[in-house]
KEVEX-474453 format. One record per residue (C-alpha): residue number from 1; residue in three letters; chain; x, y, z. Coordinates in Angstrom, 1 decimal, decimal comma, always signed. Example, Ala and Ser with C-alpha at 12.3 -4.5 7.8 and 13.67 -1.06 7.14 Angstrom:
BEGIN
FIGU pos code unit     px     py     pz
FIGU   1  ALA    A  +12,3   -4,5   +7,8
FIGU   2  SER    A  +13,7   -1,1   +7,1
END
This chain:
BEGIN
FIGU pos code unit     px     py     pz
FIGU   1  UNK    A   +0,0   +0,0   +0,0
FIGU   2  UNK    A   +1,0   +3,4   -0,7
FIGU   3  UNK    A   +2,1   +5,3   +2,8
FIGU   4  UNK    A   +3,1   +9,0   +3,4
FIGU   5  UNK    A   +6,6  +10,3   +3,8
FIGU   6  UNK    A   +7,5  +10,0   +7,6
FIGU   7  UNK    A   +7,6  +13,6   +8,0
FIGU   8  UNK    A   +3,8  +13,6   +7,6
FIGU   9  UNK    A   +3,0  +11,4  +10,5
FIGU  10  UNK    A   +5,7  +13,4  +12,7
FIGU  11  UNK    A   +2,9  +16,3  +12,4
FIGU  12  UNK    A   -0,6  +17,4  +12,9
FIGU  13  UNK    A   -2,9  +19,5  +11,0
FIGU  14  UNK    A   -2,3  +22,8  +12,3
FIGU  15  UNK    A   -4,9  +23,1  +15,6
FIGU  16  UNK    A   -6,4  +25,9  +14,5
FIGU  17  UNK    A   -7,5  +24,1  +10,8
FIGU  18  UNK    A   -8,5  +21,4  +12,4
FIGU  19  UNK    A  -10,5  +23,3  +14,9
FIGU  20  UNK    A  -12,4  +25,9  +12,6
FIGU  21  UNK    A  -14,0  +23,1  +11,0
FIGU  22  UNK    A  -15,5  +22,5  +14,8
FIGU  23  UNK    A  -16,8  +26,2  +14,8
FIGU  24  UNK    A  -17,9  +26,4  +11,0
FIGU  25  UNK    A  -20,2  +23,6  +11,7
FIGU  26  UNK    A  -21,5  +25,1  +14,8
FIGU  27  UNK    A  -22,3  +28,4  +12,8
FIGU  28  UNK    A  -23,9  +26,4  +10,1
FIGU  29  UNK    A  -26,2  +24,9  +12,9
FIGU  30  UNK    A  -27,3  +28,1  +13,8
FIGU  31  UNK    A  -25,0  +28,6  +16,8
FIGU  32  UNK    A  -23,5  +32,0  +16,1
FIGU  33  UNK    A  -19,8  +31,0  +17,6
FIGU  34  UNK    A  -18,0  +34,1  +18,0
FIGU  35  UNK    A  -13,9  +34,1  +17,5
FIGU  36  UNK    A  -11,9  +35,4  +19,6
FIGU  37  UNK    A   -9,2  +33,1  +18,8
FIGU  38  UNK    A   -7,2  +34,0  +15,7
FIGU  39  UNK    A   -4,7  +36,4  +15,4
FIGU  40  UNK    A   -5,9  +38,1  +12,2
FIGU  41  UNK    A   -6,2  +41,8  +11,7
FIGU  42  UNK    A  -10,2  +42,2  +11,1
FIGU  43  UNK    A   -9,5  +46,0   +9,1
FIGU  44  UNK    A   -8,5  +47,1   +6,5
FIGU  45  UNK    A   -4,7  +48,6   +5,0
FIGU  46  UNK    A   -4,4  +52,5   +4,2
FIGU  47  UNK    A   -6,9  +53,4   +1,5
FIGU  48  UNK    A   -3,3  +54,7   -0,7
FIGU  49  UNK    A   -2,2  +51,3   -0,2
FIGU  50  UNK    A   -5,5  +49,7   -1,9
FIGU  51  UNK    A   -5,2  +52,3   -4,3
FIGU  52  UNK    A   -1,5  +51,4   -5,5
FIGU  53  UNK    A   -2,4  +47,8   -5,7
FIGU  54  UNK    A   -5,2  +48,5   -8,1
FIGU  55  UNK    A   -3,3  +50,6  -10,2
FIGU  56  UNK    A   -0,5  +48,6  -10,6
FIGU  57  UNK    A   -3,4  +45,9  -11,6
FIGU  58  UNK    A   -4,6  +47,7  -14,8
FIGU  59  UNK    A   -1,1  +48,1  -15,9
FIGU  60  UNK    A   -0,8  +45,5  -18,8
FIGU  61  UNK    A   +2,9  +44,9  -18,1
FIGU  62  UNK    A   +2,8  +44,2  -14,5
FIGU  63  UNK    A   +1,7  +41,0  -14,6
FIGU  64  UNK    A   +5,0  +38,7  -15,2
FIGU  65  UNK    A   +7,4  +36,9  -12,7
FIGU  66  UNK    A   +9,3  +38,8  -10,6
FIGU  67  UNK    A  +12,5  +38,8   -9,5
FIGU  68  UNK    A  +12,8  +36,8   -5,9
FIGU  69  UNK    A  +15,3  +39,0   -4,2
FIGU  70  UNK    A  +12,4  +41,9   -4,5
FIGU  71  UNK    A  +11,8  +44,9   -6,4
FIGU  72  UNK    A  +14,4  +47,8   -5,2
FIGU  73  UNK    A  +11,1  +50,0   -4,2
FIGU  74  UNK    A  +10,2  +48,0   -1,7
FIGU  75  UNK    A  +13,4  +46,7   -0,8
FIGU  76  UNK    A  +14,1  +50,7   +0,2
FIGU  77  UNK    A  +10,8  +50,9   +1,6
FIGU  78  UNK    A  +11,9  +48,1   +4,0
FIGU  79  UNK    A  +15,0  +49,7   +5,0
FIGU  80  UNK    A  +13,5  +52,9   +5,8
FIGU  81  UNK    A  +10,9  +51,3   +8,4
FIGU  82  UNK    A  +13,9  +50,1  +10,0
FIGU  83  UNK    A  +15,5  +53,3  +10,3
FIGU  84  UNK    A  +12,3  +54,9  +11,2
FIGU  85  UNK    A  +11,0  +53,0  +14,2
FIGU  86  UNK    A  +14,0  +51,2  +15,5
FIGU  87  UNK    A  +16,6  +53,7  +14,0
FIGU  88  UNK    A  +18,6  +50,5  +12,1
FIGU  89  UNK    A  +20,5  +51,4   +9,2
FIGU  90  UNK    A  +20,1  +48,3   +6,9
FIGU  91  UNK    A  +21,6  +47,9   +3,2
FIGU  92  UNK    A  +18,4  +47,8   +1,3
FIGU  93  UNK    A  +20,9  +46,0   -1,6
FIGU  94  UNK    A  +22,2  +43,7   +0,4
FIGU  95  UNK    A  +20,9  +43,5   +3,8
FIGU  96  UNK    A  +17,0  +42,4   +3,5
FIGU  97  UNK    A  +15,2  +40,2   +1,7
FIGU  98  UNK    A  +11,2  +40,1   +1,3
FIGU  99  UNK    A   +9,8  +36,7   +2,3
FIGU 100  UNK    A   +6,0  +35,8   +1,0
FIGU 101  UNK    A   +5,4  +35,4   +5,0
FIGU 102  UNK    A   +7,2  +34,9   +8,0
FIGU 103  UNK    A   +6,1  +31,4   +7,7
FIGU 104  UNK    A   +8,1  +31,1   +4,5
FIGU 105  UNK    A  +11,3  +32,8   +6,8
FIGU 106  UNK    A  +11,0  +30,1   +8,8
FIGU 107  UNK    A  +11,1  +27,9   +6,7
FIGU 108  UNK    A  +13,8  +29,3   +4,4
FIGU 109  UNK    A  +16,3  +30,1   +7,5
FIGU 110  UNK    A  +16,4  +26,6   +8,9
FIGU 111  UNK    A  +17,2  +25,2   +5,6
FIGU 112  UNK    A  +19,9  +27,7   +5,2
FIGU 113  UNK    A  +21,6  +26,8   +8,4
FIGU 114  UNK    A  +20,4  +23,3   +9,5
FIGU 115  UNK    A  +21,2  +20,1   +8,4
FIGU 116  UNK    A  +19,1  +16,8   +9,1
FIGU 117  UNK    A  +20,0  +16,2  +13,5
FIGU 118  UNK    A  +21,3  +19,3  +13,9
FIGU 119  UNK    A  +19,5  +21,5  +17,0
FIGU 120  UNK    A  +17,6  +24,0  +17,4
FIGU 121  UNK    A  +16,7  +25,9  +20,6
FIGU 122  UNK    A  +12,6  +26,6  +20,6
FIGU 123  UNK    A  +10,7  +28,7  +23,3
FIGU 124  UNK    A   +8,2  +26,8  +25,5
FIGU 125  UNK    A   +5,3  +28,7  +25,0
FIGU 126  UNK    A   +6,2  +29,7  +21,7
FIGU 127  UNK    A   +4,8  +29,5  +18,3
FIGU 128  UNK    A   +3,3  +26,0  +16,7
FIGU 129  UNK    A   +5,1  +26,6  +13,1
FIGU 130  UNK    A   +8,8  +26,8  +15,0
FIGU 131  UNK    A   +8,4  +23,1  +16,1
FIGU 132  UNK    A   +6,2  +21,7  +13,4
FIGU 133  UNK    A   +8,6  +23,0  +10,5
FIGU 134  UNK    A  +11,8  +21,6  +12,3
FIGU 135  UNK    A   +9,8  +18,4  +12,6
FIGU 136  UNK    A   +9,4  +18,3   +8,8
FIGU 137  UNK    A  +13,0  +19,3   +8,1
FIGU 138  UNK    A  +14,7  +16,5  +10,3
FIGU 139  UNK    A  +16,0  +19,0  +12,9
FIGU 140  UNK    A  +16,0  +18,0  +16,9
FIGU 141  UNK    A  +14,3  +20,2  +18,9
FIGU 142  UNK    A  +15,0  +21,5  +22,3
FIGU 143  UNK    A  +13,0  +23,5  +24,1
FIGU 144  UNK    A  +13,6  +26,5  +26,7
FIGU 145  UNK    A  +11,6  +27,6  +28,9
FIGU 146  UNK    A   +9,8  +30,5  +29,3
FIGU 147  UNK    A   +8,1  +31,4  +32,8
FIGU 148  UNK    A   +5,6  +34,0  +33,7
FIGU 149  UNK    A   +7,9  +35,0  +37,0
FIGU 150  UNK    A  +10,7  +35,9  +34,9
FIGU 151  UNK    A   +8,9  +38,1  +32,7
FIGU 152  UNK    A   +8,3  +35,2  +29,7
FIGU 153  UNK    A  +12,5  +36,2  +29,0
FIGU 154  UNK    A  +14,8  +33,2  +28,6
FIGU 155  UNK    A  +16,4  +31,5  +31,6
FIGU 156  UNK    A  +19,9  +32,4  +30,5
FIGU 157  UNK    A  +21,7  +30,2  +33,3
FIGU 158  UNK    A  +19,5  +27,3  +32,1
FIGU 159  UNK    A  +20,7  +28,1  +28,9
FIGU 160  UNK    A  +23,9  +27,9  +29,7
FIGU 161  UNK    A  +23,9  +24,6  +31,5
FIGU 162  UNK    A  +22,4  +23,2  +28,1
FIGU 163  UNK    A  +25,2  +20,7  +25,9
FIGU 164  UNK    A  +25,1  +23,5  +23,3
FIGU 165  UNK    A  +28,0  +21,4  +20,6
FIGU 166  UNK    A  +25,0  +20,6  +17,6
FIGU 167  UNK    A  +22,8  +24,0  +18,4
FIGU 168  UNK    A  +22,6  +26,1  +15,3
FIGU 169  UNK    A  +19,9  +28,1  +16,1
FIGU 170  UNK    A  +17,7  +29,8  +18,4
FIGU 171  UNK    A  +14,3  +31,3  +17,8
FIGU 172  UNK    A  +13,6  +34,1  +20,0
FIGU 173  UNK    A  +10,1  +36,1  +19,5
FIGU 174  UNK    A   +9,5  +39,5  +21,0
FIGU 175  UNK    A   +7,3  +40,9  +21,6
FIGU 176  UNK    A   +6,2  +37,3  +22,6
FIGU 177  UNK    A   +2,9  +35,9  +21,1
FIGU 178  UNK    A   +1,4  +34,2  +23,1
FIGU 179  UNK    A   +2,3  +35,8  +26,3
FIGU 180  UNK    A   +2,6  +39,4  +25,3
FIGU 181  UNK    A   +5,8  +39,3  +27,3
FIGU 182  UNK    A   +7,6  +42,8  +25,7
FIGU 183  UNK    A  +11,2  +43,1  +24,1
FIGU 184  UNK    A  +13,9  +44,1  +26,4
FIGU 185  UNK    A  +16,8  +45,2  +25,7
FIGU 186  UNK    A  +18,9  +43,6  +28,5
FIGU 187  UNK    A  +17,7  +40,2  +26,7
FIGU 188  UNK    A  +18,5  +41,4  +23,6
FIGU 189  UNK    A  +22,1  +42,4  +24,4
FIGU 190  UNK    A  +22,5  +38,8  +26,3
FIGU 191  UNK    A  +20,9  +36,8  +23,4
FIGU 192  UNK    A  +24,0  +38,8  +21,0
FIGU 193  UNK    A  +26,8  +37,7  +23,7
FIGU 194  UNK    A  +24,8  +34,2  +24,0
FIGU 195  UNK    A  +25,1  +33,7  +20,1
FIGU 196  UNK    A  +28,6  +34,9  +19,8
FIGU 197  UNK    A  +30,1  +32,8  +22,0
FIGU 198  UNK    A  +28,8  +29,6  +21,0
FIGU 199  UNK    A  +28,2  +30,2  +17,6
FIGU 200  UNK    A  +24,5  +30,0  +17,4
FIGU 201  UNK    A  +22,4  +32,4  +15,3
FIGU 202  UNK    A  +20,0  +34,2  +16,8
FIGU 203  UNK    A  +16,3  +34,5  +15,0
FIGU 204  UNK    A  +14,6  +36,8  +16,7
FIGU 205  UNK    A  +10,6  +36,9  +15,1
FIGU 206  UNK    A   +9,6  +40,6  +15,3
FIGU 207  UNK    A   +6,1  +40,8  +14,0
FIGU 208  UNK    A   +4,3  +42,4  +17,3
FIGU 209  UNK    A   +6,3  +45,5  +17,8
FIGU 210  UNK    A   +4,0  +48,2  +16,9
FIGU 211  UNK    A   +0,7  +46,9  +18,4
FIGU 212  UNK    A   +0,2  +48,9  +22,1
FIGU 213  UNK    A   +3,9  +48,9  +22,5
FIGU 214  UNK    A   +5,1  +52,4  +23,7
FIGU 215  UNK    A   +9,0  +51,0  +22,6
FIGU 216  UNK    A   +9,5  +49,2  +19,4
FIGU 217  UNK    A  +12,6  +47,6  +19,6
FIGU 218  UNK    A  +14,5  +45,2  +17,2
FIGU 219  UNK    A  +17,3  +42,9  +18,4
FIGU 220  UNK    A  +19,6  +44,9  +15,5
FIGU 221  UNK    A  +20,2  +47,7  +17,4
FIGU 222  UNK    A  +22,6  +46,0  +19,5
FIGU 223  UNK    A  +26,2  +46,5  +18,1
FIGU 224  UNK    A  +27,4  +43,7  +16,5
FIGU 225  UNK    A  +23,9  +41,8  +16,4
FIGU 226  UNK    A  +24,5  +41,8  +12,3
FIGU 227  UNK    A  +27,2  +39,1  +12,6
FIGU 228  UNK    A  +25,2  +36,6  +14,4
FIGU 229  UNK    A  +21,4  +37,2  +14,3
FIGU 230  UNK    A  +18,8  +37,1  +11,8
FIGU 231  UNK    A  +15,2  +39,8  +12,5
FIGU 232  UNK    A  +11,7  +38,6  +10,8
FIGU 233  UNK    A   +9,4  +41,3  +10,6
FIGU 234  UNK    A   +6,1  +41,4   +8,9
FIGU 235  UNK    A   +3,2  +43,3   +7,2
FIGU 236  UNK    A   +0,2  +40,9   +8,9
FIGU 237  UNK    A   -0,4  +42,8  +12,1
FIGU 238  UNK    A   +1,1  +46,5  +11,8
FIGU 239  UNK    A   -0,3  +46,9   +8,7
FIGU 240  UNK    A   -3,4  +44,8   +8,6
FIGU 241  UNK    A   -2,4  +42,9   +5,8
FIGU 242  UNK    A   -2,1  +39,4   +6,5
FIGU 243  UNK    A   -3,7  +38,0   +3,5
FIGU 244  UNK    A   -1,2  +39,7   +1,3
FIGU 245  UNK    A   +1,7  +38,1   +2,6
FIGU 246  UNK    A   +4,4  +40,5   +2,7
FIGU 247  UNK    A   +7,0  +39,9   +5,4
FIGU 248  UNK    A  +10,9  +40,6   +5,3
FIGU 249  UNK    A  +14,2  +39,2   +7,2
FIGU 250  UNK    A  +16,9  +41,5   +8,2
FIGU 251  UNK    A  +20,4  +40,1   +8,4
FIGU 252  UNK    A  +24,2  +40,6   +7,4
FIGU 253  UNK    A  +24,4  +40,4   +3,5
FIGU 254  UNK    A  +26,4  +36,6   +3,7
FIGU 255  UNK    A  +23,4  +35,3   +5,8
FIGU 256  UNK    A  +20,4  +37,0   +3,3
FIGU 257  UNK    A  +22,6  +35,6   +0,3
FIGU 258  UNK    A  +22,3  +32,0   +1,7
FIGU 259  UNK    A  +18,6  +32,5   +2,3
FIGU 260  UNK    A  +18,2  +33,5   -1,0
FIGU 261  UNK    A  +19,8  +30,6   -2,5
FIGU 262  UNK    A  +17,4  +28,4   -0,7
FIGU 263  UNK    A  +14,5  +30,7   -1,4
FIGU 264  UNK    A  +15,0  +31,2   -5,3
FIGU 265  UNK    A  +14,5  +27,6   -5,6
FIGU 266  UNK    A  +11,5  +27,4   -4,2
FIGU 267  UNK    A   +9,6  +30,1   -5,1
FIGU 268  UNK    A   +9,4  +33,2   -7,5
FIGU 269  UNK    A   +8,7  +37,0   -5,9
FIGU 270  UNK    A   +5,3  +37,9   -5,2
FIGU 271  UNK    A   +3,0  +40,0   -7,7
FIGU 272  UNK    A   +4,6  +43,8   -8,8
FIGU 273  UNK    A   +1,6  +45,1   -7,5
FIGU 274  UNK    A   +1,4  +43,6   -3,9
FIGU 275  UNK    A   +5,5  +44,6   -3,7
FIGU 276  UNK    A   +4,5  +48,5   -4,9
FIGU 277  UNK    A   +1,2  +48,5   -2,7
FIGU 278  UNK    A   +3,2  +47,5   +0,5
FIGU 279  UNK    A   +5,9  +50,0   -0,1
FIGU 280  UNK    A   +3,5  +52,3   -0,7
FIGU 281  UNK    A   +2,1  +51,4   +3,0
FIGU 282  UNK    A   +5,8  +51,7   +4,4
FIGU 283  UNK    A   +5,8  +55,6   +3,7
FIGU 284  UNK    A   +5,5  +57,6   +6,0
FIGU 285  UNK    A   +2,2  +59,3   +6,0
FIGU 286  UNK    A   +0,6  +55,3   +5,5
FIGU 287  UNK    A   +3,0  +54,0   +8,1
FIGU 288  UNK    A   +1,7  +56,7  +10,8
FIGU 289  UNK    A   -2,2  +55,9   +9,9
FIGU 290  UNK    A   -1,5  +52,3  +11,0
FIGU 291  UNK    A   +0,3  +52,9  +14,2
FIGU 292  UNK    A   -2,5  +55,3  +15,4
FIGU 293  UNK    A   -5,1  +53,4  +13,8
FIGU 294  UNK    A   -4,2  +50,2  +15,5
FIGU 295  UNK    A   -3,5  +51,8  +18,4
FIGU 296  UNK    A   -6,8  +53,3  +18,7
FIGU 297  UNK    A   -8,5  +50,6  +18,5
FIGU 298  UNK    A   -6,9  +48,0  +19,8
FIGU 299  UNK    A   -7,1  +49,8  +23,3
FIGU 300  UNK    A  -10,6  +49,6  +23,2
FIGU 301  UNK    A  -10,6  +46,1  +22,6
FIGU 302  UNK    A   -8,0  +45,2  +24,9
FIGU 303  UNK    A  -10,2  +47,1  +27,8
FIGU 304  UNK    A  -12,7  +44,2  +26,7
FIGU 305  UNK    A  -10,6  +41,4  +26,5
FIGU 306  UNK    A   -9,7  +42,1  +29,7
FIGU 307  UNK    A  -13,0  +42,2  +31,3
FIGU 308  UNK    A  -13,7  +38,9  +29,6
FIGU 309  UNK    A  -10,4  +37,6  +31,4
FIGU 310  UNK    A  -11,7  +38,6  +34,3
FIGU 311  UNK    A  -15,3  +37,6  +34,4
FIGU 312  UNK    A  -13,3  +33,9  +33,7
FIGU 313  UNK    A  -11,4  +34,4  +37,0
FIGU 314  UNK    A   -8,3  +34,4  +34,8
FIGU 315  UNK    A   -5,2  +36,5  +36,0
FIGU 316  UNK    A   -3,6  +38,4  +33,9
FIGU 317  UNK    A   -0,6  +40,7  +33,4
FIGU 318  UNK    A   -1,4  +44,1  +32,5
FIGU 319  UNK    A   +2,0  +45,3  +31,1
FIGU 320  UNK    A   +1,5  +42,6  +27,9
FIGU 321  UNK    A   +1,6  +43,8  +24,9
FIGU 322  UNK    A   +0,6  +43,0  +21,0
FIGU 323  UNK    A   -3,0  +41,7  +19,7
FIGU 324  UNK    A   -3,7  +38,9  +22,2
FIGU 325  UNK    A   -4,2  +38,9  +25,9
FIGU 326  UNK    A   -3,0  +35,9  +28,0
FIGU 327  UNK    A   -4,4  +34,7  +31,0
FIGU 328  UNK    A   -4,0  +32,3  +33,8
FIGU 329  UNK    A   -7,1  +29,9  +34,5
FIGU 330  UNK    A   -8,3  +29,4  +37,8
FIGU 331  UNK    A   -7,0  +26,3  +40,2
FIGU 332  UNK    A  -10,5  +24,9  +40,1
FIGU 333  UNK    A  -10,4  +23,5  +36,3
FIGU 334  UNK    A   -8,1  +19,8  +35,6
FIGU 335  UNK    A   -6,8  +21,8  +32,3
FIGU 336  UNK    A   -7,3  +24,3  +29,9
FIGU 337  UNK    A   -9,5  +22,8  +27,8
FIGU 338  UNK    A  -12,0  +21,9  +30,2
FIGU 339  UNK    A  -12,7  +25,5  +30,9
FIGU 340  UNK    A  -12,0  +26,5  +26,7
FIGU 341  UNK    A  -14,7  +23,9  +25,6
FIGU 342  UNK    A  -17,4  +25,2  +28,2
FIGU 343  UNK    A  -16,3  +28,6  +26,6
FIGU 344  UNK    A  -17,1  +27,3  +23,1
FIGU 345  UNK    A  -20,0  +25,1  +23,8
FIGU 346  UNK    A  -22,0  +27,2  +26,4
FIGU 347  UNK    A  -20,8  +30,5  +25,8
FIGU 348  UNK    A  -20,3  +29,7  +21,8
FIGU 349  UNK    A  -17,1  +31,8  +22,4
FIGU 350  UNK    A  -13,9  +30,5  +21,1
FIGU 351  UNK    A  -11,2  +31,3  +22,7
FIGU 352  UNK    A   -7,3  +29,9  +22,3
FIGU 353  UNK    A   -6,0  +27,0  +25,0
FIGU 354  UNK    A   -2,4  +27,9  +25,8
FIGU 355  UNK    A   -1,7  +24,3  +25,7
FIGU 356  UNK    A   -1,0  +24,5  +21,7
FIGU 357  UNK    A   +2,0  +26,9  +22,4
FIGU 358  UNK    A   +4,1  +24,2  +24,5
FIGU 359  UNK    A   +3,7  +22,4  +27,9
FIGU 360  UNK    A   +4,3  +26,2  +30,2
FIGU 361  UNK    A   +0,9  +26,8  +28,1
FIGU 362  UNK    A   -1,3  +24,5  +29,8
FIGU 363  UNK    A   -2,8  +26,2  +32,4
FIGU 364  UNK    A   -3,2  +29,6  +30,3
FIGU 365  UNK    A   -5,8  +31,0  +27,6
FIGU 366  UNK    A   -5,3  +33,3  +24,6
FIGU 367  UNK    A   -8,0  +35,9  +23,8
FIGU 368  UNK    A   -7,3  +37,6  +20,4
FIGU 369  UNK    A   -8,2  +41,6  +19,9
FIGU 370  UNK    A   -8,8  +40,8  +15,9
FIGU 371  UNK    A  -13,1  +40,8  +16,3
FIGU 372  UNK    A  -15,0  +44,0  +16,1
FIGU 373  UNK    A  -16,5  +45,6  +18,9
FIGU 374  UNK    A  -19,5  +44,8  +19,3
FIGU 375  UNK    A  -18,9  +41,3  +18,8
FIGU 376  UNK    A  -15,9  +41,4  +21,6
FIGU 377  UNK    A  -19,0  +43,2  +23,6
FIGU 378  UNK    A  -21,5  +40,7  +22,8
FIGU 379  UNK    A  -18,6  +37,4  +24,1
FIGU 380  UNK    A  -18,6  +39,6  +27,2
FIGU 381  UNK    A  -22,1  +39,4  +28,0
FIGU 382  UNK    A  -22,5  +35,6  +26,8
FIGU 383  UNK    A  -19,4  +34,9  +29,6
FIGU 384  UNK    A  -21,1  +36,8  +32,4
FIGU 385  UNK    A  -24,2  +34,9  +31,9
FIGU 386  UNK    A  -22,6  +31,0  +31,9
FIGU 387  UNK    A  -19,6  +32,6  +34,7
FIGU 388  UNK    A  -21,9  +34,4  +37,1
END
């Protein structure tokens, strides 16, 4: 009989694909399930950004491949958002290189560095698509812990401890999703020493920085971070694009030029007009409208999100930042899911179990801030009624 590659058993559908199908047949039913589970932007990009993608559109001569290393508009486009909110002077030639994704980074980075056994150091919470891509690629995983007493920062004399001889890389992600944990500088500038002196790069993922974060930081504005670390950043949440899938890494130009080897044969670059649209949304009147935007409303939700946490008896910290809002459950509940499926199937509120981010997940929940108001309003209500 014909089997799958072993990779494919190594895996599961992603939890989330597996578990919309859940709420899509709920909402067929009639139930009316509202989402507050997925971290995607529910509004729209600057109206100049909509407009220079339909422009380019009617063009008759836009339409052909493109080259994969990214048109030099939004290659400078790129660099400039660097220099603007982190103050990072990247060579736009040489230094970036537009990904369709940060998924695709991932993917593109550990093929560049890794080879079948080597290690790679993954945080625990942390995102699925670090552990279920180096499951794919043959890679042996070891986690580090994250812990809500120390801030969600890495345990660097655990780190330390660790036989480190096969680790090639280390995925860092700040501002953390799913804890909202925020980007310090202090574990920037020990992650830089950490990689240099064991000669481990440093991937830090960077797509959070903007959203109700006072101080964007990037882990290349420590000196020397260049040589030995590796910054994903992406369009999805700052610019409430994530359907377009525009994302970029930021590196040293021997590192990009590796990735791109990898990358250009895979895939071709994304359509002229997306690449012109999205450096259109990196100016700087387009670039302001999101921050403020976002900002604006995000706040409001977040003042919800966190009445919902705590009409579940959840604790919370309130310095988190980003689009989600973490929350520890209450002793009284065996596990997570216990209290997420009375949330779905009473409340008909769907809500993330921490559990899907690593085993320091378990006993938390993530609430996303992507739903509009009123429907973040009308969860509230539902939970006060099942959690009086």
């Amino acid at each position: 009989m014909i089997q799958p590659a072993n990779r494919v058993n190594a895996i599961q559908e992603y939890y989330f694909s597996r578990k919309l199908k859940e709420v899509a047949k709920m909402n067929a039913e009639g139930q009316h399930v509202i989402s507050l589970a997925i971290g995607s932007p529910d509004m729209p990009p600057s109206q100049q950004t909509i407009d220079k993608l339909c422009e380019v559109a009617h063009r008759p001569d836009a339409h052909g491949y493109q080259p994969t290393v990214g048109i030099p508009e939004l290659r400078k486009s790129m660099a400039a958002f660097y220099r603007k909110w982190y103050g990072v002077e990247l060579d736009w030639a040489s230094g970036l290189q537009p990904l369709i994704g940060s998924k695709e980074g991932i993917l593109h980075v550990t093929l560049a560095f890794c080879n079948p056994g080597d290690e790679v150091l993954i945080p625990d919470p942390g995102y699925p698509t670090y552990t279920a891509l180096n499951k794919i690629l043959g890679t042996k995983i070891t986690y580090y812990d994250l812990r809500e007493d120390n801030g969600w920062q890495p345990d660097f004399d655990a780190l330390e401890r660790m036989d480190l001889s096969r680790v090639k890389l280390m995925w860092t992600n700040y501002p953390n999703m799913p804890t909202g944990g925020n980007a310090r500088m202090e574990t920037y500038e020990r992650l830089v020493d950490f990689a240099r002196r064991h000669d481990i790069v440093i991937v830090n993922d960077n797509p959070y920085s903007l959203i109700l974060n006072d101080h964007p930081l990037s882990i290349l504005q420590v000196e020397g971070a260049k040589d030995c670390c590796i910054e994903l950043n992406s369009m999805s949440k700052s610019f409430n694009m994530p359907g377009w899938r525009v994302a970029m890494l930021a590196s040293n130009a021997q590192f990009v030029s590796w990735i791109l080897k990898i990358k250009s044969n895979i895939d071709n670059g994304m359509f002229r007009g997306i690449q012109l649209a999205a450096a259109e949304a990196f100016n700087t009147n387009s670039s302001d409208w999101h921050h403020l935007y976002n900002v604006e409303t995000y706040l409001r939700r977040r003042k919800i999100a966190e009445e919902i946490m705590t009409a579940l008896h959840c604790s919370f910290d309130p310095s988190q930042v980003g689009m989600f809002l973490w929350g520890k459950i209450p002793d009284q509940y065996a596990n997570v899911e216990e209290l997420t499926e009375q949330l779905l199937h009473e409340a008909k509120v769907f809500v993330t179990p921490g559990f899907i981010f690593g085993e320091n997940g378990k006993r938390y929940i993530r609430i996303s801030l992507c739903a509009k108001d009123g429907q973040m309003k009308e969860a509230l209500e539902r939970v006060k009624e099942i959690f009086k």
